[in-house]
C-alpha positions, 0 to 999 in steps of 0.5 A: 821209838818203842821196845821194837828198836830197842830190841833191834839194837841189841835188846836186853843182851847188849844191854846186860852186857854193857852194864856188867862190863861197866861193873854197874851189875852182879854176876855171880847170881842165879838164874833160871837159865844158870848160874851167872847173869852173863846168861843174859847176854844171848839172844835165844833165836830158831835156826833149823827150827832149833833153838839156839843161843847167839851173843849180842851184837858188839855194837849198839845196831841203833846208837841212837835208842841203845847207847854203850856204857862207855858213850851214855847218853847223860853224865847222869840218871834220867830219875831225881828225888824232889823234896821239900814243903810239899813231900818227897817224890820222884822225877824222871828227866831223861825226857823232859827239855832243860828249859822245863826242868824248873817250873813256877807257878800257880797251881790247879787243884784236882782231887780226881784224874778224870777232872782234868779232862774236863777242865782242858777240855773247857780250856780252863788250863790255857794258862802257866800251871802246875798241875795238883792231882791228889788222893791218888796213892797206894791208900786213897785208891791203889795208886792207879796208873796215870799216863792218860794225863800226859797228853794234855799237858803235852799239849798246853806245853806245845801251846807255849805254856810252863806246865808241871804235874805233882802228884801222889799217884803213880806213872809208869815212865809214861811223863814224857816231855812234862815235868811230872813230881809223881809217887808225892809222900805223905799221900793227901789221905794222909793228911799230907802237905797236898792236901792243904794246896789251894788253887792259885797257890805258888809252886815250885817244881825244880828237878835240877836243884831237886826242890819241891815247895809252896811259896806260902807262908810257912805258918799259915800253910801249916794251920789250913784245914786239910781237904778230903775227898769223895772215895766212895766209888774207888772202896766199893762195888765190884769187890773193891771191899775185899781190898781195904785191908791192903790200902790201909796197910800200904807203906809209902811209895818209896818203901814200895806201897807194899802191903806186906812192910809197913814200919808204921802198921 
């Protein structure tokens, strides 16, 4: 399904007012409609080729897209932290079946998304892996979306293989069925732990006890030399100077890969 049935069912109006019923949002706010974020909880439609105001309908038009506050689709969130040896990230499991919540396994290393491609496409990923694609945040190169990832390791997983996804760059809810770790800090620029990954190496990517780790001696992994990576392309040309500034001053992706706050700058 897309943003249209979500829109058939009630849309956003429905959806504000069953999150405000529930005491989960603040009404007494304003917007640029007025004050209060009831406002929100109407459709504006033409009727007469005048605009009016119709309120959201009592009842979800498509329970199955659009679920009331007293009936969720889950006991919890579809997002969870991941932390461990191997940074802190983030998981969105809403889509992602239990039985590929946890995954083990050796990891294939990336430094650049367009390399996966290729290695699927040779068949070099017919296997159980967790995929590493690294020096991808906000100050490798700007932290570029990477939803084009998804439809090859959908594939590998309909294939029967275990398959996840670590990364210090950034989806946006476009992981789908994959276990994705994404938004992984320290980035690998800045000498975090990604950066130190070897193929091969033993992974573990457990959404449900939130557990992101290295099977790897811990000492022996803390003296490997960290990687680096060719980023020339990503810095220069096409007014990619003018950025610079901006990737070095980035926070990390929890604090919002902002330029404008950064504790450490």
């Amino acid at each position: 399904e897309d943003v249209n049935a979500f829109h058939e069912a009630g849309g956003t109006p429905f959806l504000i007012r069953e999150l405000l019923s529930g005491g989960f949002l603040h009404n007494d706010v304003n917007t640029v409609v007025g004050f209060g974020l009831e406002r929100y909880t109407e459709m504006p439609e033409l009727l007469d080729d005048k605009l009016v105001w119709k309120p959201a309908p009592e009842k979800s038009l498509r329970p199955d897209v659009l679920s009331p506050v007293a009936e969720p689709f889950a006991p919890d969130g579809g997002l969870r932290v991941l932390d461990g040896n191997l940074g802190r990230g983030v998981i969105k499991v809403s889509a992602v079946a239990p039985e590929h919540r946890k995954i083990e396994a050796p990891a294939v290393v990336f430094n650049d998304q367009n390399e996966l491609k290729e290695a699927f496409e040779a068949g070099d990923l017919d296997r159980d892996c967790i995929v590493i694609v690294r020096f991808q945040g906000p100050k490798s190169n700007g932290m570029p979306e990477l939803h084009k990832l998804t439809p090859y390791l959908g594939v590998l997983q309909d294939r029967g293989f275990k398959v996840g996804l670590v990364t210090d760059g950034r989806m946006s809810g476009a992981s789908g069925k994959v276990p994705a770790a994404i938004h992984v800090y320290p980035e690998a620029l800045d000498g975090g732990p990604l950066a130190r990954v070897k193929n091969g190496d033993p992974i573990c990517l457990d959404a449900e006890k939130g557990v992101l780790a290295i099977r790897v001696d811990g000492q022996e992994f803390a003296d490997r030399e960290s990687e680096k990576a060719e980023l020339t392309g990503y810095h220069h040309g096409y007014g990619r100077e003018l950025f610079g500034w901006m990737r070095r001053a980035a926070s990390t992706p929890e604090e919002g890969a902002s330029f404008f706050w950064n504790h450490e700058a």
